[in-house]
C-alpha positions as CSV (number, residue, x, y, z in Angstrom):
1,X,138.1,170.3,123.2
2,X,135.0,170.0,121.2
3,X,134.1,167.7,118.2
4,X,134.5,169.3,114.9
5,X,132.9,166.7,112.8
6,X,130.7,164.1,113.3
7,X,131.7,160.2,111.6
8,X,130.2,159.9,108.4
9,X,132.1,156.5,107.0
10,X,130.9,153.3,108.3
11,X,133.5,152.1,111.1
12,X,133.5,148.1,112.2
13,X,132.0,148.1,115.5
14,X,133.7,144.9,116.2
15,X,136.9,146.7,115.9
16,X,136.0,149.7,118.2
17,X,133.9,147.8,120.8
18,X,134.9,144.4,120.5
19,X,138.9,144.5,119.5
20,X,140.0,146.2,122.9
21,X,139.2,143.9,125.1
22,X,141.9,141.7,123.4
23,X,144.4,143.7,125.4
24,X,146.7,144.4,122.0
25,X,148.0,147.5,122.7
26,X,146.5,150.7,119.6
27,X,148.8,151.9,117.5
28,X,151.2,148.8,116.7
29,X,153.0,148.0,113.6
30,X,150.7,144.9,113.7
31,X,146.9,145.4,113.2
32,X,144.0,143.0,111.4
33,X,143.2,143.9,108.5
34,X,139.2,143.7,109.9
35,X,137.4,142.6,112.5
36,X,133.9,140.6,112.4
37,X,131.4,139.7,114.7
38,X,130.1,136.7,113.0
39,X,130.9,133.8,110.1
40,X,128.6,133.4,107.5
41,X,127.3,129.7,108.2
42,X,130.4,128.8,110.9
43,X,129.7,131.4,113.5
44,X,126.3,133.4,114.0
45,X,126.0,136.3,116.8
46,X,124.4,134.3,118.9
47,X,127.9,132.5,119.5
48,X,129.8,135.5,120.5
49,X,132.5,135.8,118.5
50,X,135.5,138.3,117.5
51,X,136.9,136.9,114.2
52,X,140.4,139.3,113.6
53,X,141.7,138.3,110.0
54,X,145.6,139.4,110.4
55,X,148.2,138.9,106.9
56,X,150.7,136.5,108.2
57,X,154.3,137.6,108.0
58,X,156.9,135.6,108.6
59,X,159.0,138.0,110.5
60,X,160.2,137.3,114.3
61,X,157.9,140.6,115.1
62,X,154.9,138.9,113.8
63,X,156.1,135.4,115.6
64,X,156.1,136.9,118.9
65,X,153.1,139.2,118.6
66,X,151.2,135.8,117.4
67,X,152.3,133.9,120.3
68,X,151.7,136.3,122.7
69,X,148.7,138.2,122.0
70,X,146.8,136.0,120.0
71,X,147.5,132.1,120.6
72,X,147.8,133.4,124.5
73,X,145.2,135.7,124.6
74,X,142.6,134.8,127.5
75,X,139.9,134.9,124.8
76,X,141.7,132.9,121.9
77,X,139.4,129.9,120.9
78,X,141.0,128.7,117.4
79,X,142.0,130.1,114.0
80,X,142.0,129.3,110.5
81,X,144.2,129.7,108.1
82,X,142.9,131.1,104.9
83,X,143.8,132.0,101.1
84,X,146.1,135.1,100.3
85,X,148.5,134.6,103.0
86,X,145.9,135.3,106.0
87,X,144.8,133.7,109.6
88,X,141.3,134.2,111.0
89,X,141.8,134.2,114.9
90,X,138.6,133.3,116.6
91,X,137.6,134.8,119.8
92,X,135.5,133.8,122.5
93,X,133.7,136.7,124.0
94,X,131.0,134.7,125.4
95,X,131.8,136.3,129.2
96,X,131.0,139.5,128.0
97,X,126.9,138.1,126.9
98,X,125.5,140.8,128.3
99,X,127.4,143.6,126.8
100,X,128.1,141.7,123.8
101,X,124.1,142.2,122.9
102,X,124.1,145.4,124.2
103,X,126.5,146.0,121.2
104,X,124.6,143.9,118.7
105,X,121.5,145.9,119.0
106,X,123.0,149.8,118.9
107,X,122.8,149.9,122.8
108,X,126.2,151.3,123.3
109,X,125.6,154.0,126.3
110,X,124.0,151.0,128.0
111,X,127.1,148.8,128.2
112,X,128.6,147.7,131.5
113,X,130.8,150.2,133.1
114,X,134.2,148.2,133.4
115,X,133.3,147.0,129.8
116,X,133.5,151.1,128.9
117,X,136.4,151.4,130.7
118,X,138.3,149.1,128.7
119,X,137.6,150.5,125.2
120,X,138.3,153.9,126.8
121,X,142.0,153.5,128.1
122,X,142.0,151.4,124.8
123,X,141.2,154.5,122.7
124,X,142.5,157.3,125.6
125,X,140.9,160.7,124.6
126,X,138.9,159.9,121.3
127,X,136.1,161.8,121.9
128,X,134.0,160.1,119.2
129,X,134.2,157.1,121.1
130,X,133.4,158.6,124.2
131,X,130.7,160.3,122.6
132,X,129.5,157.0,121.9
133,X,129.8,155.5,125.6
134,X,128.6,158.4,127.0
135,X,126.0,160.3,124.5
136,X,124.8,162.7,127.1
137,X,127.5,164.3,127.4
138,X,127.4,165.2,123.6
139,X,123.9,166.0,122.6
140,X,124.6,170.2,122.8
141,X,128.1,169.3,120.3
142,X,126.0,167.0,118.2
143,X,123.3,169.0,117.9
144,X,125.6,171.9,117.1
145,X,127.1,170.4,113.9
146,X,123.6,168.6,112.7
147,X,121.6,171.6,112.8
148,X,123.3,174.0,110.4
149,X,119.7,174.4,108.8
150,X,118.1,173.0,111.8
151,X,116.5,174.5,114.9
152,X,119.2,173.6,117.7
153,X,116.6,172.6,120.2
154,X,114.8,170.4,117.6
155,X,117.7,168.9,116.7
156,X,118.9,168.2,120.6
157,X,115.4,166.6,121.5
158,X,115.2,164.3,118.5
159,X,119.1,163.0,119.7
160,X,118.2,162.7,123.0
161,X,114.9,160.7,121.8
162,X,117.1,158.2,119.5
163,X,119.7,158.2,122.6
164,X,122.5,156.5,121.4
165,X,125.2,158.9,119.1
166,X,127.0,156.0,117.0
167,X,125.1,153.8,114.2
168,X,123.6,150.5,114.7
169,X,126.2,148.0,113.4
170,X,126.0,147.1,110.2
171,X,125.7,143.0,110.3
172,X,126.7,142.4,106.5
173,X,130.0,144.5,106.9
174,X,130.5,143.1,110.5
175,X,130.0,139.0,108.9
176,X,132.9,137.2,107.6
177,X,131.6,135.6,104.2
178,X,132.5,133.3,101.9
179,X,133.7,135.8,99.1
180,X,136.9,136.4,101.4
181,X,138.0,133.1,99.6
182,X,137.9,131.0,103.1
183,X,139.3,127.5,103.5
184,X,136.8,125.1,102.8
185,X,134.6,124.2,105.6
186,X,135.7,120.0,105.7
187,X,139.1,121.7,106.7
188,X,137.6,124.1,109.4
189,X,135.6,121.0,110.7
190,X,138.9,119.0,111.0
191,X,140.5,121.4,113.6
């Protein structure tokens, strides 16, 4: 099946490259309501970070889902509760360094191969994903649906020149910031 369309809307890329290597199953009735990849002034890239804000509910689903996949997750550091009945749950992805960077700087087709795998069977069959993992595989479809007015081949060498078939990541959308009405930082220190 070929791609129709090609991703116009910005999409976190700590949610799609980051997010599945929390394990949490796609699809649930529970999801964050974003994902970030850094803190303005608690947590810079450099740290390797997945900060997941989730709306805490006080419901026995949410209880267990907490426990299990967040407070147990392999890669749970800390979390911190914050105004308008919400959590930040702080990750640490510092194992993944390599690929963590590769992310950072647009390098997506570059990541480690059991990293790919993982957001893969995370997002089984999303061929914009894939596209992303794998962009050779795509140039012909991209170059397809971007050269309406375009010669084909033009269009395919100038993709396979940039390479990579998903934005960069967009570090003022992907930084939590202070005007998401945080706790104040004395009580973030104090954990």
């Amino acid at each position: 099946m070929k791609l129709k369309t090609i991703r116009e809307n910005y999409v976190q890329k700590s949610r799609m490259f980051l997010y599945p290597h929390l394990g949490i199953k796609r699809g649930g009735s529970i999801t964050p309501v974003e994902t970030y990849m850094s803190w303005k002034d608690l947590y810079a890239l450099k740290d390797h970070k997945l900060i997941a804000v989730y709306h805490l509910r006080d419901d026995q689903e949410f209880k267990i889902f907490e426990e299990k996949m967040l407070l147990n997750n392999r890669l749970f550091e800390t979390f911190q509760d914050l105004e308008d009945e919400k959590r930040a749950y702080i990750f640490d992805y510092s194992r993944f360094d390599k690929d963590f960077r590769k992310i950072i700087n647009g390098k997506y087709s570059l990541l480690s191969d059991s990293y790919k795998s993982t957001v893969l069977n995370y997002y089984q069959g999303h061929r914009h994903v894939e596209s992303y993992l794998y962009p050779n595989r795509y140039y012909n479809e991209y170059a397809s649906l971007l050269s309406e007015k375009r010669d084909f081949s033009k269009m395919k060498e100038l993709l396979m020149n940039v390479k990579e078939l998903c934005p960069l990541p967009d570090l003022s959308k992907e930084t939590f910031g202070i005007s998401e009405k945080v706790a104040t930082f004395e009580n973030i220190n104090k954990m």
